[in-house]
LUMLUMDREN-2810 file (N, C-alpha, C; in Angstrom, 1 decimal):
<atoms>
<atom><aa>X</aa><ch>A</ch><at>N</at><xx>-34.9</xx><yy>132.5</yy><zz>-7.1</zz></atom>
<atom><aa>X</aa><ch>A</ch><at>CA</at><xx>-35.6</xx><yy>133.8</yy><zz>-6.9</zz></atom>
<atom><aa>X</aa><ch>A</ch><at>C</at><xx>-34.6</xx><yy>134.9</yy><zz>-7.1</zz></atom>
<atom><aa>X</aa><ch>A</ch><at>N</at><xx>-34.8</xx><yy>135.8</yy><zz>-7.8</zz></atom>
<atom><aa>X</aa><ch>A</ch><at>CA</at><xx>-33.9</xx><yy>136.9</yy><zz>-8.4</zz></atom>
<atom><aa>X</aa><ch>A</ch><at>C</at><xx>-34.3</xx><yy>138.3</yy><zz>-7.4</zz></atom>
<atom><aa>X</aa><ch>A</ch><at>N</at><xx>-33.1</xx><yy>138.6</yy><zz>-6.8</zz></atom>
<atom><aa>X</aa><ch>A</ch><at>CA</at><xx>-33.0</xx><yy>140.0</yy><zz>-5.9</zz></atom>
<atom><aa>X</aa><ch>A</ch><at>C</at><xx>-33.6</xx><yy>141.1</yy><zz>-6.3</zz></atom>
<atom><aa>X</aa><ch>A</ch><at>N</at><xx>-34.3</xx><yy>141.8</yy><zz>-5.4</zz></atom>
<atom><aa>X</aa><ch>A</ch><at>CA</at><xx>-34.9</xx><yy>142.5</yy><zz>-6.2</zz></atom>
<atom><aa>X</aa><ch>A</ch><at>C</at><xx>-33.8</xx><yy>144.0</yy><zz>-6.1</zz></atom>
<atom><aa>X</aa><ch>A</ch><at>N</at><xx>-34.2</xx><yy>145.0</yy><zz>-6.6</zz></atom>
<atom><aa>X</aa><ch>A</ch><at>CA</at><xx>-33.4</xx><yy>146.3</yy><zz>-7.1</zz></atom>
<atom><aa>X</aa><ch>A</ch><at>C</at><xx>-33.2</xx><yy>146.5</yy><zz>-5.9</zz></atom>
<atom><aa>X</aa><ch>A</ch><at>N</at><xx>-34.5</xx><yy>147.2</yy><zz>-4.6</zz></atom>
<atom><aa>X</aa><ch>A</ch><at>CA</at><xx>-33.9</xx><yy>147.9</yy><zz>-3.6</zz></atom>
<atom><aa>X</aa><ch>A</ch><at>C</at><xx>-33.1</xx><yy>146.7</yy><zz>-2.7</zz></atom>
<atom><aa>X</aa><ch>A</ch><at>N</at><xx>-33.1</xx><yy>145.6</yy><zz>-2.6</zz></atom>
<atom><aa>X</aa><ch>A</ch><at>CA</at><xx>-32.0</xx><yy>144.7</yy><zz>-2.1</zz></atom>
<atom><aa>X</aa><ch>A</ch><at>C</at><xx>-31.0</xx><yy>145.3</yy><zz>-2.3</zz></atom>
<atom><aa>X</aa><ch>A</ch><at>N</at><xx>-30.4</xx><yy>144.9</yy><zz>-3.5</zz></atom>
<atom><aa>X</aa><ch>A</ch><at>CA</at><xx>-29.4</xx><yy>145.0</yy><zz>-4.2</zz></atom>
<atom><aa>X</aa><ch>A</ch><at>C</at><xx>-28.4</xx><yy>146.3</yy><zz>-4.2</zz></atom>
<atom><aa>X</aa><ch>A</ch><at>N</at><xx>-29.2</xx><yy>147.4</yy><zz>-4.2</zz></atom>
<atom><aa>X</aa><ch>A</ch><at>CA</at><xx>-29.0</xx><yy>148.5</yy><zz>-3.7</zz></atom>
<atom><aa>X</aa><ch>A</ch><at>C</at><xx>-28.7</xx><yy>149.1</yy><zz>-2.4</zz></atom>
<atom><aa>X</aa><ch>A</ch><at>N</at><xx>-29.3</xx><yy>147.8</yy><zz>-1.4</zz></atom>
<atom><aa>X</aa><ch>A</ch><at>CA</at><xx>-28.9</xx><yy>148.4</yy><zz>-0.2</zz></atom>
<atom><aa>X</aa><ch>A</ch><at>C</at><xx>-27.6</xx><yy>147.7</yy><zz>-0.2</zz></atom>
<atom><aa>X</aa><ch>A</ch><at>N</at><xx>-27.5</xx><yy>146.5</yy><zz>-0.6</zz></atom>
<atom><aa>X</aa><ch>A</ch><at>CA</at><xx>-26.0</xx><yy>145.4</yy><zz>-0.4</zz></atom>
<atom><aa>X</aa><ch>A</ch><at>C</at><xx>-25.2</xx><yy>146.4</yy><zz>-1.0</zz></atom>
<atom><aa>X</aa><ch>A</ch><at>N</at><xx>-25.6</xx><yy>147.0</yy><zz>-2.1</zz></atom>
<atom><aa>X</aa><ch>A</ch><at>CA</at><xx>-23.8</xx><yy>147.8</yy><zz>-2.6</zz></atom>
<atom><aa>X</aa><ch>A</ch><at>C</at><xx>-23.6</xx><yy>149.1</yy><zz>-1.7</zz></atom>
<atom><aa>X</aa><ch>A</ch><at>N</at><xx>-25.1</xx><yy>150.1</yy><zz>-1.0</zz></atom>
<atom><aa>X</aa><ch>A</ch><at>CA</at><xx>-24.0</xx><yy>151.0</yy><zz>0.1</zz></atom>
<atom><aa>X</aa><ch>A</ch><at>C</at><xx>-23.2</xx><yy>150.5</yy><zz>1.4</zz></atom>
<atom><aa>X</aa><ch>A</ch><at>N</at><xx>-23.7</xx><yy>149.2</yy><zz>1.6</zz></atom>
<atom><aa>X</aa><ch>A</ch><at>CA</at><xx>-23.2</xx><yy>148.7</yy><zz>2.6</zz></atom>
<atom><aa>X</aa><ch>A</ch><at>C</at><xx>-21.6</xx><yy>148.1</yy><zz>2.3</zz></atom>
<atom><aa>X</aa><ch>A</ch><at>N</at><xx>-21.7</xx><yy>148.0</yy><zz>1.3</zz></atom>
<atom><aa>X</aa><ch>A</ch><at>CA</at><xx>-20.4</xx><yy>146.9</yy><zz>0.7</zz></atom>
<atom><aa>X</aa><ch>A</ch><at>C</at><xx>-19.6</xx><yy>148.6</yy><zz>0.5</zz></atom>
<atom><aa>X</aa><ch>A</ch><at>N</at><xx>-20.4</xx><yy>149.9</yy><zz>0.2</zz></atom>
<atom><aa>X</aa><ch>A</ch><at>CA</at><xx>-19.7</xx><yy>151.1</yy><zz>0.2</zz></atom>
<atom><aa>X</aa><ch>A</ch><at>C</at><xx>-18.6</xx><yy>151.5</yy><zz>1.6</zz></atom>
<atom><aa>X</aa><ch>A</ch><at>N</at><xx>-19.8</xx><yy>151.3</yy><zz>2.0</zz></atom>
<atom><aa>X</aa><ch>A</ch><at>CA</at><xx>-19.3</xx><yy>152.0</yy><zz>3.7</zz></atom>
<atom><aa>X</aa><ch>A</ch><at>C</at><xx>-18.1</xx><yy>150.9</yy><zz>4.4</zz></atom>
<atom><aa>X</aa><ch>A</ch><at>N</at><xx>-18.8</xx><yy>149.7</yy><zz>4.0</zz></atom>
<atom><aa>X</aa><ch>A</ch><at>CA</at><xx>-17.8</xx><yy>148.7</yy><zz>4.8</zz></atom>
<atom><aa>X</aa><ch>A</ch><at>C</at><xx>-16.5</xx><yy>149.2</yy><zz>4.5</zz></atom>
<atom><aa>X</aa><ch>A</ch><at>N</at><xx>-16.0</xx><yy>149.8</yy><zz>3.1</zz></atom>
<atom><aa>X</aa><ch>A</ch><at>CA</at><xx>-14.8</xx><yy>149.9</yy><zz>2.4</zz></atom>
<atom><aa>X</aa><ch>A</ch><at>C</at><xx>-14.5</xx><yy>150.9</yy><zz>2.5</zz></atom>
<atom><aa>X</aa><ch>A</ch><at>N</at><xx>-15.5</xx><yy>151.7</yy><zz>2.7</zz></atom>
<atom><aa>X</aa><ch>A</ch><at>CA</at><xx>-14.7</xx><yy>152.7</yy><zz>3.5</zz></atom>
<atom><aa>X</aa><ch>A</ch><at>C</at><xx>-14.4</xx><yy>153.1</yy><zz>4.3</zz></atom>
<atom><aa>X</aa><ch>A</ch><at>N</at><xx>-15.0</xx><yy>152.7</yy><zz>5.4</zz></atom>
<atom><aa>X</aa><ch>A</ch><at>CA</at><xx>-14.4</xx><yy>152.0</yy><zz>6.9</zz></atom>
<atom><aa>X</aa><ch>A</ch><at>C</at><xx>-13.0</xx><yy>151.6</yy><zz>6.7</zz></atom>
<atom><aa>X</aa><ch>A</ch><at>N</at><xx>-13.2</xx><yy>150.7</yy><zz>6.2</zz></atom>
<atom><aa>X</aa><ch>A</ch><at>CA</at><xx>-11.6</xx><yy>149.9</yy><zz>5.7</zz></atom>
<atom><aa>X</aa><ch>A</ch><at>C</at><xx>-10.2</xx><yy>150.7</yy><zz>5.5</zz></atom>
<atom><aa>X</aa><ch>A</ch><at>N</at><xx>-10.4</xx><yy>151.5</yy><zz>4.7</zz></atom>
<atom><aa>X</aa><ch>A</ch><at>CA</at><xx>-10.0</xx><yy>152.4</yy><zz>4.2</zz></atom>
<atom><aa>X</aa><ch>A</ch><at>C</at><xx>-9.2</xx><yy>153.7</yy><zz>5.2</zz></atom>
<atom><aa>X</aa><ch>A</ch><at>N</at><xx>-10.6</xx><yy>153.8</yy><zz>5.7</zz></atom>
<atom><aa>X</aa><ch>A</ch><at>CA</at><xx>-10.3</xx><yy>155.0</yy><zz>7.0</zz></atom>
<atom><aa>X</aa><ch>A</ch><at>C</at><xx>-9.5</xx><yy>154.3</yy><zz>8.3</zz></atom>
<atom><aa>X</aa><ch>A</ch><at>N</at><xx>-9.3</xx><yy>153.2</yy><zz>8.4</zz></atom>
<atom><aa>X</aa><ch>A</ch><at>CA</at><xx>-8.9</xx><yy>152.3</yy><zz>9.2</zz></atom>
<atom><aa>X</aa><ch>A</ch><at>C</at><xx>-7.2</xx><yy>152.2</yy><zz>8.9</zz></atom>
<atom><aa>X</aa><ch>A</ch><at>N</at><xx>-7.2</xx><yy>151.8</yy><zz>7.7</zz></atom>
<atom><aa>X</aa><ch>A</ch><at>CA</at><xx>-5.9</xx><yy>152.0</yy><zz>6.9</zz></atom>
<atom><aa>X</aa><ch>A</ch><at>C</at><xx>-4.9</xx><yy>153.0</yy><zz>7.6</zz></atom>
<atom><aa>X</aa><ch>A</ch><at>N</at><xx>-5.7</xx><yy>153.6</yy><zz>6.9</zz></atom>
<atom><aa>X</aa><ch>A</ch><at>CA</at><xx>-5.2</xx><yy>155.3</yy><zz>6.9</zz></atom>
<atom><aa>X</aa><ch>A</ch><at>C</at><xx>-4.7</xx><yy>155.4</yy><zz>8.4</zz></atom>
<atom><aa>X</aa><ch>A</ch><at>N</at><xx>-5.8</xx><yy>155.0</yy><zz>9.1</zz></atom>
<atom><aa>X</aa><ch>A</ch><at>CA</at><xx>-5.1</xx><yy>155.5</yy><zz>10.8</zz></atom>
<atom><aa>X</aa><ch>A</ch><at>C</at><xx>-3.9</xx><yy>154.9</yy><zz>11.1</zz></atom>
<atom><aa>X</aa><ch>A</ch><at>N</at><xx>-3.8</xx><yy>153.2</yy><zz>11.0</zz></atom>
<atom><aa>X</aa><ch>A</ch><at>CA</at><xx>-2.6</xx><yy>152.6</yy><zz>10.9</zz></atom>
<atom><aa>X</aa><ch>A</ch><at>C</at><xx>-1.5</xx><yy>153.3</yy><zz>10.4</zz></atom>
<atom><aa>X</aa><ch>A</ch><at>N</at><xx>-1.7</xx><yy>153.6</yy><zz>9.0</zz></atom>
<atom><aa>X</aa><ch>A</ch><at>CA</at><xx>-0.3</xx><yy>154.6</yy><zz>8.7</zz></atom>
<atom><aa>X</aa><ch>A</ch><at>C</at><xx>0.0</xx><yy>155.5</yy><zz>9.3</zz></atom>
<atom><aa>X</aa><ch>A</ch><at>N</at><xx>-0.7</xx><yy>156.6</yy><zz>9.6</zz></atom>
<atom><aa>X</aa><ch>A</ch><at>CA</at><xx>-0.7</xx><yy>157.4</yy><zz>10.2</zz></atom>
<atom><aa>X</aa><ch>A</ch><at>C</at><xx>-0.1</xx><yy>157.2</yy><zz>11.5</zz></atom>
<atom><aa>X</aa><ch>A</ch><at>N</at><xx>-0.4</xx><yy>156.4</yy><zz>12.5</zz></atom>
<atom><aa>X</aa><ch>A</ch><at>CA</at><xx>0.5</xx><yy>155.6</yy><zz>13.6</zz></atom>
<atom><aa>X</aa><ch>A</ch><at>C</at><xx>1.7</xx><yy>155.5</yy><zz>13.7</zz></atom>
<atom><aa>X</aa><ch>A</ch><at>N</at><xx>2.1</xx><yy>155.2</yy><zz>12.6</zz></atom>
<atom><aa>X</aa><ch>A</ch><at>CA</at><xx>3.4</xx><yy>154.5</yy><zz>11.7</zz></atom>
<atom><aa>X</aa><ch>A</ch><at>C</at><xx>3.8</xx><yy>156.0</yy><zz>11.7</zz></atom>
<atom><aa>X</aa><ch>A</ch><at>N</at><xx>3.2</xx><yy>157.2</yy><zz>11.3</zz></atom>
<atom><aa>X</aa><ch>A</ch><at>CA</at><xx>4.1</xx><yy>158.5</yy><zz>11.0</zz></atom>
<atom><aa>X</aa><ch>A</ch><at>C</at><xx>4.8</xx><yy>158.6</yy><zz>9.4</zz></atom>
<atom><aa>X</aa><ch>A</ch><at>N</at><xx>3.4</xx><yy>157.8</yy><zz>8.4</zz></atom>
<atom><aa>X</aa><ch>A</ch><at>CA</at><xx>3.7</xx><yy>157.6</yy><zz>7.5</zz></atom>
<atom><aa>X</aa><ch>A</ch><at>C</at><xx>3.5</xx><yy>159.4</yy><zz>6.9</zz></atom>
<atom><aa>X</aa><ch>A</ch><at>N</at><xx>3.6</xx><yy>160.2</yy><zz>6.2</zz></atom>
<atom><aa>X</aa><ch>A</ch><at>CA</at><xx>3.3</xx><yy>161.7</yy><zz>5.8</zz></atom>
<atom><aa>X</aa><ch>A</ch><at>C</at><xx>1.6</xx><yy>161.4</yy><zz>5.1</zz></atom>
<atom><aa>X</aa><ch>A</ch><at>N</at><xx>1.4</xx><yy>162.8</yy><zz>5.3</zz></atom>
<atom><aa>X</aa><ch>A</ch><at>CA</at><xx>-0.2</xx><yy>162.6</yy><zz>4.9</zz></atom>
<atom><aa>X</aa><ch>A</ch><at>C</at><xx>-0.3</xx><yy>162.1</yy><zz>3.1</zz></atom>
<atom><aa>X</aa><ch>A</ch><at>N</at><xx>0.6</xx><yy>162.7</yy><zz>2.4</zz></atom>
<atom><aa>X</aa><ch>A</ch><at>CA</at><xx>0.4</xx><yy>162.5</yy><zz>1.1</zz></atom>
<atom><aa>X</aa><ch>A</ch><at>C</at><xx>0.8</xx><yy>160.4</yy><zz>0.9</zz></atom>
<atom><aa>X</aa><ch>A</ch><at>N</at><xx>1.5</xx><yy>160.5</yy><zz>1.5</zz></atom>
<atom><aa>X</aa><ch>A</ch><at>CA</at><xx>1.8</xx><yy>159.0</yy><zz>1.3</zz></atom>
<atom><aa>X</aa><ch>A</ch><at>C</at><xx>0.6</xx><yy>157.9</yy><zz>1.6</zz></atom>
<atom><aa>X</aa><ch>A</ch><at>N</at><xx>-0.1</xx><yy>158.6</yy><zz>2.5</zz></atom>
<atom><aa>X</aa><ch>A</ch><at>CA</at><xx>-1.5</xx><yy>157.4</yy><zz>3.3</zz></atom>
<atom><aa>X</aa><ch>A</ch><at>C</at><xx>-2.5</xx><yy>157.8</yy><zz>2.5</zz></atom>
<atom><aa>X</aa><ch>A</ch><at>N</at><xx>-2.7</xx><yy>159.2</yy><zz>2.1</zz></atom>
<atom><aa>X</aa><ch>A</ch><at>CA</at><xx>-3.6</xx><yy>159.2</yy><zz>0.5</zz></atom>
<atom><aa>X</aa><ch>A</ch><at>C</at><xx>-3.2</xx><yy>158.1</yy><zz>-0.2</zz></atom>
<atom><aa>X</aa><ch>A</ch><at>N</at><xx>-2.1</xx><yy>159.0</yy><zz>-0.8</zz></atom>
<atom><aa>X</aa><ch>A</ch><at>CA</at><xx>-2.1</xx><yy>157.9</yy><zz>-2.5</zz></atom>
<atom><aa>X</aa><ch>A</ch><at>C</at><xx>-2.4</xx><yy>156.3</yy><zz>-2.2</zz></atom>
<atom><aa>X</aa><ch>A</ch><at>N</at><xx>-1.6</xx><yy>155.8</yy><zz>-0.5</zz></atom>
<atom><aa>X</aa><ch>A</ch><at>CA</at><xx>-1.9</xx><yy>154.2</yy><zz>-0.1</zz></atom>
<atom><aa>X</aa><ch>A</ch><at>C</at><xx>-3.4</xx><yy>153.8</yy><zz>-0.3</zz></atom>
<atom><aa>X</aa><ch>A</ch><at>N</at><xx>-4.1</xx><yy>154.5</yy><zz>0.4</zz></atom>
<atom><aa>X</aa><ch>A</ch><at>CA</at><xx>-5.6</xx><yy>154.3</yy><zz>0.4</zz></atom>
<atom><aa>X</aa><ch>A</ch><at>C</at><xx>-6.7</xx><yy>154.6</yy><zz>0.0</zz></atom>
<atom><aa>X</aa><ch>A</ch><at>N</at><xx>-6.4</xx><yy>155.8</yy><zz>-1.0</zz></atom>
<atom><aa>X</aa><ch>A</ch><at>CA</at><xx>-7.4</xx><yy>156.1</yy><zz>-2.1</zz></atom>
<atom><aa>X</aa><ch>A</ch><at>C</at><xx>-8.4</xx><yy>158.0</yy><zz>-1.7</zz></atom>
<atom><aa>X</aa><ch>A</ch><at>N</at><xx>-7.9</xx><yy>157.8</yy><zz>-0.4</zz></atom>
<atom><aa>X</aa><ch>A</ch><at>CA</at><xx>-8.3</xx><yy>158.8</yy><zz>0.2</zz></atom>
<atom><aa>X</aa><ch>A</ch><at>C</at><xx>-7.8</xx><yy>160.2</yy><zz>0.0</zz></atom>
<atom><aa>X</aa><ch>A</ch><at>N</at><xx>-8.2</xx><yy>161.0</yy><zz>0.3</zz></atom>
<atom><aa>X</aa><ch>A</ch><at>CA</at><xx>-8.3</xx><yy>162.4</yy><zz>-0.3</zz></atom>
<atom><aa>X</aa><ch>A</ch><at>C</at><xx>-7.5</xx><yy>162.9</yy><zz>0.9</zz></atom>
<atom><aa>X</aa><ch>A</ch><at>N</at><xx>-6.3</xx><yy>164.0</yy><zz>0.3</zz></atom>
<atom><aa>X</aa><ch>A</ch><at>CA</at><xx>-5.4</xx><yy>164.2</yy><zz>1.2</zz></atom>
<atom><aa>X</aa><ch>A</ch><at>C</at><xx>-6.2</xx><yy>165.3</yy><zz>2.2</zz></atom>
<atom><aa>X</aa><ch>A</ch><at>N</at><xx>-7.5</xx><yy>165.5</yy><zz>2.0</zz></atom>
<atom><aa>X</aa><ch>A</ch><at>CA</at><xx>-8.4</xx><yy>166.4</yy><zz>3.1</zz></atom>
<atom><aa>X</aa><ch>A</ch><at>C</at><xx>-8.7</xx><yy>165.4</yy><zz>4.1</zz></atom>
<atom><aa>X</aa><ch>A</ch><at>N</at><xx>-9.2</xx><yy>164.0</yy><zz>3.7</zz></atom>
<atom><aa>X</aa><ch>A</ch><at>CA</at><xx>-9.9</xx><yy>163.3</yy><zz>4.4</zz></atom>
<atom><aa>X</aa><ch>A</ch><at>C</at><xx>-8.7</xx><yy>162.2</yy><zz>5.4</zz></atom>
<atom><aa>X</aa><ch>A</ch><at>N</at><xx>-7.4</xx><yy>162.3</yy><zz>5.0</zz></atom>
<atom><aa>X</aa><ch>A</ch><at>CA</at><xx>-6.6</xx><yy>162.3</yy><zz>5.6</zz></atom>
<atom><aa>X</aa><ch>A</ch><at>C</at><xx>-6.1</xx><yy>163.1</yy><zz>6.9</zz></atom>
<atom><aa>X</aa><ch>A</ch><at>N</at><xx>-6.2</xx><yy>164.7</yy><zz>6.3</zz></atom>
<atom><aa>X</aa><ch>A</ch><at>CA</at><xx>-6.2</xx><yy>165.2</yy><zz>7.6</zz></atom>
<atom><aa>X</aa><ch>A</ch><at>C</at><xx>-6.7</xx><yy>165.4</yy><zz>8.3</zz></atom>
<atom><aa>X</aa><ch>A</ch><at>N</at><xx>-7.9</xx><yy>165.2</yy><zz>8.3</zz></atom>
<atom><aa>X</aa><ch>A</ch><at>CA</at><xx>-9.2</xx><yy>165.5</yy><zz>9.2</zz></atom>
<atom><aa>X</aa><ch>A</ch><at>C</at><xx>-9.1</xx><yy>164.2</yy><zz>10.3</zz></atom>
<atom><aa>X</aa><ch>A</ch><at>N</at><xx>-8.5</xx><yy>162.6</yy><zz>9.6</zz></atom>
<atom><aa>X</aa><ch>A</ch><at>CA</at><xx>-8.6</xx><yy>161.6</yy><zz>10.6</zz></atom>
<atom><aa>X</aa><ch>A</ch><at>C</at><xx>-6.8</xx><yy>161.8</yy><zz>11.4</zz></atom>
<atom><aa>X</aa><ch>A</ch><at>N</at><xx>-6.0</xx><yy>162.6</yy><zz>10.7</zz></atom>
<atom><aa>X</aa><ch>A</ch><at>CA</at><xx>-5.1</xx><yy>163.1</yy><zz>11.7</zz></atom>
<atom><aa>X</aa><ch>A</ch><at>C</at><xx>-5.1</xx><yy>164.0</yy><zz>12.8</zz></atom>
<atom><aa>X</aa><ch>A</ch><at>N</at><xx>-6.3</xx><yy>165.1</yy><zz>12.4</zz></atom>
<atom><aa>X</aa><ch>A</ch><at>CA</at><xx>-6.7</xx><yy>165.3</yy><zz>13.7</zz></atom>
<atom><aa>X</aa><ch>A</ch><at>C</at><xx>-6.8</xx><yy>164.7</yy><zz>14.9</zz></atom>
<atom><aa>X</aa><ch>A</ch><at>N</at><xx>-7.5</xx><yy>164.0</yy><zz>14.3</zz></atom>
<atom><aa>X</aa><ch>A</ch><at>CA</at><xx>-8.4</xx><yy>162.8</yy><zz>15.6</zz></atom>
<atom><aa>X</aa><ch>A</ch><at>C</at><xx>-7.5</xx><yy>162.5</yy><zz>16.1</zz></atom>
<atom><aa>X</aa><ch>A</ch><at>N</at><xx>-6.6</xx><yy>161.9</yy><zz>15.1</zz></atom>
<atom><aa>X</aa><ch>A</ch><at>CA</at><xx>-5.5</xx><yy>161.0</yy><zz>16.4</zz></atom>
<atom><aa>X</aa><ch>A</ch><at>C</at><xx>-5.3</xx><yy>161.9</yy><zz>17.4</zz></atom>
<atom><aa>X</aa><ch>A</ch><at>N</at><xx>-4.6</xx><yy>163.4</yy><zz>16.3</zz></atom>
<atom><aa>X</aa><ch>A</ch><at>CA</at><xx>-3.1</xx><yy>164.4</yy><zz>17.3</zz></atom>
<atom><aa>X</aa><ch>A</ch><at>C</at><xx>-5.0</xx><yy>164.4</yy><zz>18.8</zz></atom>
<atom><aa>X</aa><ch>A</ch><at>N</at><xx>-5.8</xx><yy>164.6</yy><zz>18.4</zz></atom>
<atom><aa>X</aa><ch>A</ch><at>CA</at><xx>-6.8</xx><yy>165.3</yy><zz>19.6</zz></atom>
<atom><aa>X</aa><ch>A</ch><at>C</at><xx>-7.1</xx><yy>164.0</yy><zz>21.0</zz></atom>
<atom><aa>X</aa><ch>A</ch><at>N</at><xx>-6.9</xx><yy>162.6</yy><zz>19.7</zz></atom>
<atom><aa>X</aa><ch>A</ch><at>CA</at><xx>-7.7</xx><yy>161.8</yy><zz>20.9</zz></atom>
<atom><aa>X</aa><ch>A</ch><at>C</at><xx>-6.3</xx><yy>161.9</yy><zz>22.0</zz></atom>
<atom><aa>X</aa><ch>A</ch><at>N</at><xx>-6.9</xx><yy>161.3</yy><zz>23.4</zz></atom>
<atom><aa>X</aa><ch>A</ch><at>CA</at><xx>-5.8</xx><yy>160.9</yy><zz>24.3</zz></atom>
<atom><aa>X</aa><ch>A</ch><at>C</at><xx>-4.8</xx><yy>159.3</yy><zz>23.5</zz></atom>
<atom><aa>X</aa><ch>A</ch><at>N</at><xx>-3.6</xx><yy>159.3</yy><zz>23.8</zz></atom>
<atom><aa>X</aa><ch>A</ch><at>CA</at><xx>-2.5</xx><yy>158.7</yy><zz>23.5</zz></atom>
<atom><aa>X</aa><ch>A</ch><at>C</at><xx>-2.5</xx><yy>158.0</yy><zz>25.1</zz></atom>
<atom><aa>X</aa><ch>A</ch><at>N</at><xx>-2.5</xx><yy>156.3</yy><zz>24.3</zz></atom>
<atom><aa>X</aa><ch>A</ch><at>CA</at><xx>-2.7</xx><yy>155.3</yy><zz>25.4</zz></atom>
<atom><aa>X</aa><ch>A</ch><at>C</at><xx>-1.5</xx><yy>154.5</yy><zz>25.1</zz></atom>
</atoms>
């Protein structure tokens, strides 16, 4: 039985987000690490805006 379109279509945003998740996940790891923002871009594909925006988060969340 052959998948139909909107299946298929939902499997690849999902397969989107998962990796981007991934991605953003990455990124915070480095970031941890005190790797520089341009360095955890070019690592992870991410946009040196969308880098700093999850640097925020860190410098804001509480430090455990």
């Amino acid at each position: 039985m052959q998948e139909s379109t909107v299946f298929r279509s939902i499997q690849a945003e999902a397969e989107a987000r998962a990796e981007a998740r991934k991605q953003r996940e990455i990124a915070l790891n480095f970031l941890r690490d005190n790797l520089p923002v341009e360095v955890v871009a070019r690592g992870t594909g991410l946009s040196i805006e969308e880098v700093q925006q999850l640097q925020q988060q860190l410098n804001a969340s509480p430090q455990t």
